[in-house]
Legacy VTK file of the C-alpha trace (Angstrom):
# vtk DataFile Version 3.0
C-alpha trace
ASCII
DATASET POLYDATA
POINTS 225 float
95.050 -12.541 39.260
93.603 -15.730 39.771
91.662 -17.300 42.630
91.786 -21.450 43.144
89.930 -23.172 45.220
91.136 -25.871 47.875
88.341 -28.187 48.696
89.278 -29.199 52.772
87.663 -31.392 54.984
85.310 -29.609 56.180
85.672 -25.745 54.277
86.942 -25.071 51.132
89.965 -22.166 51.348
90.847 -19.970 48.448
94.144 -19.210 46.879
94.845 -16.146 45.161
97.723 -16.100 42.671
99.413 -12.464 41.644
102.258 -12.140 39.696
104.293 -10.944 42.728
102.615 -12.814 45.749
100.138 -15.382 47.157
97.495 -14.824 49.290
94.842 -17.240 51.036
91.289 -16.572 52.493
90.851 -18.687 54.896
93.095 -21.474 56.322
90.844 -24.760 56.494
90.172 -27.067 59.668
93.143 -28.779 61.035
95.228 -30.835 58.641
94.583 -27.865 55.790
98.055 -27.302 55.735
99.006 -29.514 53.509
96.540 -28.891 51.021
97.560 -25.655 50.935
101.402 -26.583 49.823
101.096 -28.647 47.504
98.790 -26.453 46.016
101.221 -23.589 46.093
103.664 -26.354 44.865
101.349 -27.284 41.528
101.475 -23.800 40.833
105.007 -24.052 40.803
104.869 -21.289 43.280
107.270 -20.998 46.104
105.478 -21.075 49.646
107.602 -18.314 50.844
105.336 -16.302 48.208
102.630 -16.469 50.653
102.180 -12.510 52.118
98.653 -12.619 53.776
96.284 -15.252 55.357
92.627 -13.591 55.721
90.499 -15.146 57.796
86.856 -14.406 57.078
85.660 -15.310 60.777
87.315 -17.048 63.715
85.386 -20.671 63.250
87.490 -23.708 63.426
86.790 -24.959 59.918
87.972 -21.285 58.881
91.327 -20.946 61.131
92.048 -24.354 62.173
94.547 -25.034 59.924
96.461 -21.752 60.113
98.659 -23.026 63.174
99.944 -25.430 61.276
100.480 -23.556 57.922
102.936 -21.228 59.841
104.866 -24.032 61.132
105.951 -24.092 57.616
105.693 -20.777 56.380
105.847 -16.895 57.617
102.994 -14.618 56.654
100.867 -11.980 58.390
97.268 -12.962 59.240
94.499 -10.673 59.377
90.466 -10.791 60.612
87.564 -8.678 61.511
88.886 -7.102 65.327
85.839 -8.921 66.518
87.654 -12.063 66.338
91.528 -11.110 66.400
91.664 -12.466 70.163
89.910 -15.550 69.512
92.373 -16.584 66.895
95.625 -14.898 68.992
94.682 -16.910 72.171
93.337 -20.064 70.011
89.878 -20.165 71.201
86.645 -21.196 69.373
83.582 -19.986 68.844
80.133 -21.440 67.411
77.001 -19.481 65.803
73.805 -20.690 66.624
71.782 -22.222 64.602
69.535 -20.883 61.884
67.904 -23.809 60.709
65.469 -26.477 62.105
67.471 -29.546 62.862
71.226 -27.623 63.625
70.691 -27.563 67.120
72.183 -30.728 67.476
75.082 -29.905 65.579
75.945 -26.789 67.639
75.509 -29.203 70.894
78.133 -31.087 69.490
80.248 -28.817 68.138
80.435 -27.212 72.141
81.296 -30.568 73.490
84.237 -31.870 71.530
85.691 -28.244 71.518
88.002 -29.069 74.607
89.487 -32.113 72.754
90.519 -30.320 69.675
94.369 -29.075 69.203
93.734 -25.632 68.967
96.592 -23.311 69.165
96.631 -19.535 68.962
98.432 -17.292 65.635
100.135 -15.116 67.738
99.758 -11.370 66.694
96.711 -10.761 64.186
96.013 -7.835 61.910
92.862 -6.066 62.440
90.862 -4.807 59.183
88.721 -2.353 59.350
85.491 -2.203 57.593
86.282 -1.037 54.171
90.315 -1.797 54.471
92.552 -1.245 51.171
94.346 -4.761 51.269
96.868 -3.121 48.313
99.038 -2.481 50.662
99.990 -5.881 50.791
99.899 -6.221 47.187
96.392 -7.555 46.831
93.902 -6.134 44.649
90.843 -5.758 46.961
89.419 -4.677 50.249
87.883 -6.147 53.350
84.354 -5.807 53.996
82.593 -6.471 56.897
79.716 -8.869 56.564
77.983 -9.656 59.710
75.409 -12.112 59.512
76.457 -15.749 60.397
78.866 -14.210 63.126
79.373 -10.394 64.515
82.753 -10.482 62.948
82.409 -11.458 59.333
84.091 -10.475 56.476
84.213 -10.869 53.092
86.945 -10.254 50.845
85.707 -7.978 47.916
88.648 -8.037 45.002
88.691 -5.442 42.447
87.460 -8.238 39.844
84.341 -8.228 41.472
85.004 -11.483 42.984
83.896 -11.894 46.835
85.039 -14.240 48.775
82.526 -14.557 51.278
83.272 -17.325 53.843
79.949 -18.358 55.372
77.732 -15.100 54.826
75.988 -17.042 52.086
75.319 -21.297 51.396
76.832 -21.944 47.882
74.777 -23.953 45.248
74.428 -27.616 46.251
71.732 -30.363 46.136
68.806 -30.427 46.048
67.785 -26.558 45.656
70.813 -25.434 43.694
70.473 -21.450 44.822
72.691 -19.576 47.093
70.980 -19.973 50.748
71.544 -18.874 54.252
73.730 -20.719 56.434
72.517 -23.546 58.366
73.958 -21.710 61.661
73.856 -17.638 61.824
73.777 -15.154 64.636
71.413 -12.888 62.542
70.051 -13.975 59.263
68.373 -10.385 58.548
71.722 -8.805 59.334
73.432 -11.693 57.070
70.649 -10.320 53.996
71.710 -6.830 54.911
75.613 -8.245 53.861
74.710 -9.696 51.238
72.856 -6.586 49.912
75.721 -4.819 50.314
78.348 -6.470 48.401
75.596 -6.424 45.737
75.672 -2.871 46.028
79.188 -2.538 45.920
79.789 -4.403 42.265
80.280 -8.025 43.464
79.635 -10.154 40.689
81.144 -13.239 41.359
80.601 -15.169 45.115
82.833 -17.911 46.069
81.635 -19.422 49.338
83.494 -22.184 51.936
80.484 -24.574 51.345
79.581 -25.851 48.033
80.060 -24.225 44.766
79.590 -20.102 43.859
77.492 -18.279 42.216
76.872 -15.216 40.369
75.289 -12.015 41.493
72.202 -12.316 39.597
71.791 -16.280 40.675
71.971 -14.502 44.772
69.164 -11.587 43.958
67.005 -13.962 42.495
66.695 -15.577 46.490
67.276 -12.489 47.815
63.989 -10.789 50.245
62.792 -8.352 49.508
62.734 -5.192 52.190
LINES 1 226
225 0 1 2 3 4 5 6 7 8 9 10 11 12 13 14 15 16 17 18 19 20 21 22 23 24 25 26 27 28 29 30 31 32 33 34 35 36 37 38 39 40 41 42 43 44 45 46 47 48 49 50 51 52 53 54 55 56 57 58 59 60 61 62 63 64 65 66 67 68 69 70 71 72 73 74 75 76 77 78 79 80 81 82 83 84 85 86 87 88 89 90 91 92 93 94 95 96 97 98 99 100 101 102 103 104 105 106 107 108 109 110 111 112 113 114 115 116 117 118 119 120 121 122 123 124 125 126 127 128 129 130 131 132 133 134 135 136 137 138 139 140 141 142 143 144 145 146 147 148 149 150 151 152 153 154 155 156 157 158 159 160 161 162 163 164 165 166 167 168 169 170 171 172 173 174 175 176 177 178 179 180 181 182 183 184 185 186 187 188 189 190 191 192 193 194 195 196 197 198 199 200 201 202 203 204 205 206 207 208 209 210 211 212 213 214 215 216 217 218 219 220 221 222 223 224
């Protein structure tokens, strides 16, 4: 198994490569979609090989792409339930935000929400908290990871790699450390997350923003209780 990761516009997405299927967390802002092909073409990977989209929260950066993905391709697509209507009916949603100076951003992001092409995915799965994703041949589980939204999740696979979405700011200039998001609905909940993947053997963090990190490098800025 092998995870690459597609650097978008405005979220990175990652692939994961099986010897039977592909799979892809997350589905990138609009345009995504053809990143994501010619990335399955590199591999020399047919896009028909692509079984499951999981989407780790219903942002546009996250899911904005996905429309446009299964104009090319059939897959199934699956989220937290807390956000399987706001994909299906191809709304969009913004967190608030958890750092001084985002408040402007969030205005924004509010006001050029009606002139976006959004478009719904049709029929979502729901995972549950804890979901066995081997059913669709992938070596994992969903977890949910509230924290930036109410309907977070992670993807934990059995590597100990988690693919975390936006729980968790990956390493970047100037501080180089794993940090909260700039927007969040609850950063103590968010800690709470990331505790818990900790706890559950995830070693290896691959975020949407900037580059991942190991589990030690995350309980280093991790509060204590």
């Amino acid at each position: 198994m092998t995870v690459h990761r597609l650097r978008g516009l405005m979220a990175s997405t990652h692939l994961i490569e099986t010897p039977d299927a592909l799979f892809l967390v997350d589905a990138g802002f609009f345009g995504h979609a053809s990143t994501v092909l010619r990335a399955i073409k590199r591999l020399g990977r047919r896009p028909e090989e692509l079984r499951l989209v999981v989407v780790t929260h219903a942002h546009l950066d996250h899911y904005g792409g996905l429309a446009g993905l299964r104009d090319s391709v059939e897959f199934e697509t699956a989220c937290h339930p807390h956000h399987a209507d706001v994909l299906e009916r191809g709304e969009a949603i913004v967190s608030p935000a958890a750092r001084p100076g985002w408040e402007s951003y969030v205005k924004l992001a509010y006001h050029t929400m009606d002139w976006l092409p959004v478009r719904g995915t049709g029929p979502v799965t729901q995972l549950a908290d804890g979901e066995d994703l081997s059913r669709w041949g992938l070596p994992g589980r969903a977890v949910h990871t509230p924290g930036h939204s109410d309907g977070c999740l992670s993807v934990l696979l059995d590597d100990g790699t988690a693919l975390v979405g936006d729980l968790v700011q990956g390493k970047r200039l100037p501080t180089l450390v794993p940090e909260l998001p700039s927007m969040a609905e609850d950063t103590m909940r968010a800690h709470d997350s990331w505790r818990r993947l900790l706890d559950m053997g995830a070693t290896r963090f691959l975020p949407a923003h900037a580059a991942g990190f190991t589990a030690a490098e995350l309980r280093a800025v991790l509060p204590r209780h």
